[in-house]
KOLMARZA-984198 format. One record per residue (C-alpha): residue number from 0; x, y, z. Coordinates in nm, 4 decimals. Layout:
BEGIN
R num       xx       yy       zz
R NUM        X        Y        Z
...
// end
This chain:
BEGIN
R num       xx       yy       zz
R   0   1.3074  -0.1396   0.3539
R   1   1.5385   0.1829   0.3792
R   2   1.5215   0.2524   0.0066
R   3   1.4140   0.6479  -0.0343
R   4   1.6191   0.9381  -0.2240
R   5   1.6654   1.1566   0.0113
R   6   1.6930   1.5665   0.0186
R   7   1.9097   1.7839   0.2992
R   8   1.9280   2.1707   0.3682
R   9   2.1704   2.2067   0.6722
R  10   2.2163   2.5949   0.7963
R  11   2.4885   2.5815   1.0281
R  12   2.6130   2.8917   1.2195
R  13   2.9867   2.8953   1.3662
R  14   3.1440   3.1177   1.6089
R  15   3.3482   3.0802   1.8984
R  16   3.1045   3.1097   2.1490
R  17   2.8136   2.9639   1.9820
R  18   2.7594   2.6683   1.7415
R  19   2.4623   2.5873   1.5285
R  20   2.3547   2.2929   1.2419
R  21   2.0536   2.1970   1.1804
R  22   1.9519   1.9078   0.8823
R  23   1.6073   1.9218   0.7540
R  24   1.5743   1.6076   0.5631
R  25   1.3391   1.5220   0.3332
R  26   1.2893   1.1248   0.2310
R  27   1.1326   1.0252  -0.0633
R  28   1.0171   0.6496   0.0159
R  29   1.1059   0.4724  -0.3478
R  30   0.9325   0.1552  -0.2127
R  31   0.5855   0.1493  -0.0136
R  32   0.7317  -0.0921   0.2882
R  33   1.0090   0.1988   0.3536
R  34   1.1369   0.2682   0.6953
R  35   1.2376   0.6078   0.6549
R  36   0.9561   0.8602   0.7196
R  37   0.9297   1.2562   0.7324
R  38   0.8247   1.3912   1.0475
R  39   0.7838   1.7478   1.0844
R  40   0.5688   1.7719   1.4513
R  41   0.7551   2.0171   1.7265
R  42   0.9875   1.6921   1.8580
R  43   1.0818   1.6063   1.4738
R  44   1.2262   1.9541   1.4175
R  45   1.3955   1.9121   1.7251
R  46   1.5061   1.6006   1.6370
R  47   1.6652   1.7365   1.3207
R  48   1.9490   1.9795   1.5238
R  49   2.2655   1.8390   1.4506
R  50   2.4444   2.0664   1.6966
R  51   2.3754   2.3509   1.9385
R  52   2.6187   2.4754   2.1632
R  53   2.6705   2.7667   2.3601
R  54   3.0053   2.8848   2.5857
R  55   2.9628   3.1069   2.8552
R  56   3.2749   3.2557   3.1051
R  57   3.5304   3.1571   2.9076
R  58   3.4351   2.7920   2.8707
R  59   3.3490   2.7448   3.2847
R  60   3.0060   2.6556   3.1320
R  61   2.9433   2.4302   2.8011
R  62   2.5814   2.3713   2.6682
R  63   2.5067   2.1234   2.4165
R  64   2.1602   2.0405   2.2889
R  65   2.1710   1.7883   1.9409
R  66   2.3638   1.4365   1.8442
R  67   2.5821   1.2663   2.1531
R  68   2.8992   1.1121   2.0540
R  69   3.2223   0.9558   2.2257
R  70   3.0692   1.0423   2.5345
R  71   3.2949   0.8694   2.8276
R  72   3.2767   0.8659   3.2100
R  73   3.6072   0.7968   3.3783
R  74   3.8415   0.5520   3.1773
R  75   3.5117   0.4407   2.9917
R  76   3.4591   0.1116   3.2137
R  77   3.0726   0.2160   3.2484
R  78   3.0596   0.4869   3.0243
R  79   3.2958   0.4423   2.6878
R  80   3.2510   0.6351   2.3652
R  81   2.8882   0.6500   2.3784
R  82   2.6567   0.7837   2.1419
R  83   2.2657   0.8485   2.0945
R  84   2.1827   0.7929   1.6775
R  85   2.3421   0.4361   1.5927
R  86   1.9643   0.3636   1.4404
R  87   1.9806   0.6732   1.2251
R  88   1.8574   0.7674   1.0126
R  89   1.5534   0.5261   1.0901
R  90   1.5509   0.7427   1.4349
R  91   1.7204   1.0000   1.5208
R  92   1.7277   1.1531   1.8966
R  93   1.8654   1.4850   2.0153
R  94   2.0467   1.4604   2.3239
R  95   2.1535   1.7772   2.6057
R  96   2.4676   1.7889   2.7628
R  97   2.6042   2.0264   3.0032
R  98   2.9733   2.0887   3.1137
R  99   3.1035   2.2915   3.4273
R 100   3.4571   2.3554   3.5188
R 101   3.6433   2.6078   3.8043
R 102   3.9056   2.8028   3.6519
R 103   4.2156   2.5653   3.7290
R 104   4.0197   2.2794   3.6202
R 105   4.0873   2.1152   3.9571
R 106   3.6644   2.0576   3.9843
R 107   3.4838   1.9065   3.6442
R 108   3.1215   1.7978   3.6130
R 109   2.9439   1.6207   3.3376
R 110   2.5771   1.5756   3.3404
R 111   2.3571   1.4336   2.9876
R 112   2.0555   1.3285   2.8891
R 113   2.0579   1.0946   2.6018
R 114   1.6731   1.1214   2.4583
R 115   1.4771   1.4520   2.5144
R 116   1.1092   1.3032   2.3619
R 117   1.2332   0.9502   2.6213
R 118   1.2747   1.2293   2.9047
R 119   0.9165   1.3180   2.9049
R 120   0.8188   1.0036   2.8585
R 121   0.9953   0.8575   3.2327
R 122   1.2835   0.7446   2.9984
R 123   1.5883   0.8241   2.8421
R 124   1.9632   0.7836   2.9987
R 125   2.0624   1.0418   3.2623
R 126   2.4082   1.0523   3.3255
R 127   2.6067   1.2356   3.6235
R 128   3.0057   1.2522   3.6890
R 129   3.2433   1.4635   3.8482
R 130   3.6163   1.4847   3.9309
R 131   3.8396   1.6855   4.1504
R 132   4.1649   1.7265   4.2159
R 133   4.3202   1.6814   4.5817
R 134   4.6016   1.9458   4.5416
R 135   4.9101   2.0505   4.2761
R 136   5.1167   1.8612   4.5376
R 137   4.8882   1.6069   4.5574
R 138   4.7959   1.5299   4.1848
R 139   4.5135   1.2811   4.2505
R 140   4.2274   1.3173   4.0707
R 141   3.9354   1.1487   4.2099
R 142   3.5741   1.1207   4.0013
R 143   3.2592   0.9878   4.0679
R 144   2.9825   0.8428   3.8202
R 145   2.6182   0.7289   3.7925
R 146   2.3910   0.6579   3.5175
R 147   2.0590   0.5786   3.5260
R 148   1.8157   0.4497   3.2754
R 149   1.4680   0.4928   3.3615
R 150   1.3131   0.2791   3.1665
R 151   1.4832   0.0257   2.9916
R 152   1.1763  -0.1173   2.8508
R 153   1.0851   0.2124   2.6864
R 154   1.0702   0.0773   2.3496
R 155   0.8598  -0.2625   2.4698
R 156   0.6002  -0.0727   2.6869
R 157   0.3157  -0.1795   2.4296
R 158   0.3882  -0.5857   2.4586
R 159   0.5073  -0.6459   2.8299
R 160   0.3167  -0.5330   3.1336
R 161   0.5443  -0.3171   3.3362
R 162   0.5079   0.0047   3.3938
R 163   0.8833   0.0992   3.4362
R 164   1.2147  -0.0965   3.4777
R 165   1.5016   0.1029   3.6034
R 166   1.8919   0.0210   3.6141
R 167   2.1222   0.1850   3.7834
R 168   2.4921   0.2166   3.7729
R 169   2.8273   0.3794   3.9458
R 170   3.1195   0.4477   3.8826
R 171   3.4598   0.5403   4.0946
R 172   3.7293   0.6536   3.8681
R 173   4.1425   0.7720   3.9636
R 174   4.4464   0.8925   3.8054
R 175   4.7593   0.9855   3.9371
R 176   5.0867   1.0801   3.7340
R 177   5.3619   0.8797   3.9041
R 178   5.6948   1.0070   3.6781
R 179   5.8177   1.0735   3.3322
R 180   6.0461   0.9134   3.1235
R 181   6.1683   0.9819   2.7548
R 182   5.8823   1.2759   2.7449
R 183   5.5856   1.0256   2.8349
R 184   5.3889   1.0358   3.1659
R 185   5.3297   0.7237   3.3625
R 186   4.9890   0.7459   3.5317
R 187   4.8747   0.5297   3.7867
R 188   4.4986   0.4819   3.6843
R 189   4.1642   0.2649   3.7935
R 190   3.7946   0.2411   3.7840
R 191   3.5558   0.0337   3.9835
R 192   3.1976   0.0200   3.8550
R 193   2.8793  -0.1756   3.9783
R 194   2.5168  -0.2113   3.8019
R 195   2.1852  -0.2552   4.0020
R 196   1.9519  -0.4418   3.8190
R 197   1.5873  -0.5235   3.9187
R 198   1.5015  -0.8206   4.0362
R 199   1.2578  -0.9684   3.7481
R 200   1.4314  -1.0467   3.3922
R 201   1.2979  -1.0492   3.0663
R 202   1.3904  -1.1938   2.7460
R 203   1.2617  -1.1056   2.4058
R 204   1.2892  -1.3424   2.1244
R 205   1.2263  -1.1996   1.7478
R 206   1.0547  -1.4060   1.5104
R 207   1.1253  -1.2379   1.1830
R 208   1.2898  -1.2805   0.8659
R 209   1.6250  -1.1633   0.9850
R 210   1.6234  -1.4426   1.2738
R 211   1.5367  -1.7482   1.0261
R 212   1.8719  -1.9281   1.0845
R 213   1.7942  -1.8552   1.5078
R 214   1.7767  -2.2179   1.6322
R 215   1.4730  -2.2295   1.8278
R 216   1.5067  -2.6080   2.0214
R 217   1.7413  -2.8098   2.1342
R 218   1.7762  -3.1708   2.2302
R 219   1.9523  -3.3063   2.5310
R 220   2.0801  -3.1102   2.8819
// end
């Protein structure tokens, strides 16, 4: 199903203030049941950026429009190496992330969206966390998290009746360095995060070729 030669022209533009790539793709299906398909409408060329990212006052501000990777909130008990194309390159989503800092890094903020065509749809991750740190002779740093995802039935909205499911989740995250020894810091860390889900549940069962082996009854309690 994924079988197509495929064709790539990536411009990229490098600089230390601003970053460009950009991958137009072109996939030749080589049978007619292929996956892979060519789309060229304003979202699919914005779907193509690999990268854009732009530094203003000396790094204080980060903007990143393109492919989300190792993203983490905190010690990554909510949040932990995430990323926004493990489906590529049947689809491919362009993510925005934006990046603040004060100039003694005491105050960080994070803020992302993981799927810009989701966004306008009322879906799409939105993720929020900052940190701050109490004072140099108080060395606690102290950050708060939340992610939402606005719909999580984005991708089901044509087979189950529901306009919109929401989840919710938080995050508290700390980290103190206690001492060093032998050139190594010893940090006292922790995180504490909770999800809200809705009340109603749904389960989805697949009934395809890849599922075959799925064991669909079973006797006794």
């Amino acid at each position: 199903d994924y079988e197509s030669a495929n064709i790539t022209f990536s411009p990229y533009i490098n600089n230390k203030n601003f970053r460009f790539k950009i991958d137009f793709e072109y996939f030749y299906p080589l049978k007619d049941s292929s996956l892979l398909t060519n789309d060229w409408s304003p979202i699919g060329i914005l779907e193509k950026i690999d990268y854009l990212e732009l530094s203003l006052f000396n790094e204080k501000i980060n903007l990143f429009l393109g492919e989300i990777s190792d993203l983490s909130f905190g010690f990554g008990y909510l949040l932990n190496k995430y990323g926004n194309n493990y489906n590529y390159p049947v689809d491919r989503n362009v993510g925005f992330k934006l990046r603040l800092k004060n100039s003694n890094n005491s105050v960080l903020y994070n803020f992302f969206v993981s799927n810009i065509d989701e966004l306008f749809n009322s879906g799409s991750l939105i993720g929020n966390h900052i940190s701050f740190l109490i004072s140099d002779a108080l060395p606690l740093r102290i950050g708060f998290g939340h992610i939402v995802d606005q719909n999580q039935l984005i991708n089901y909205k044509d087979s189950i009746d529901q306009d919109n499911r929401r989840i919710n989740a938080f995050e508290i995250d700390f980290d103190m360095p206690l001492f060093n020894i032998l050139n190594k810091n010893v940090l006292l860390i922790g995180e504490f995060s909770a999800i809200k889900l809705p009340d109603t549940r749904y389960y989805k069962r697949a009934d395809d070729s890849q599922f075959t082996n799925d064991k669909k009854f079973r006797d006794g309690l």
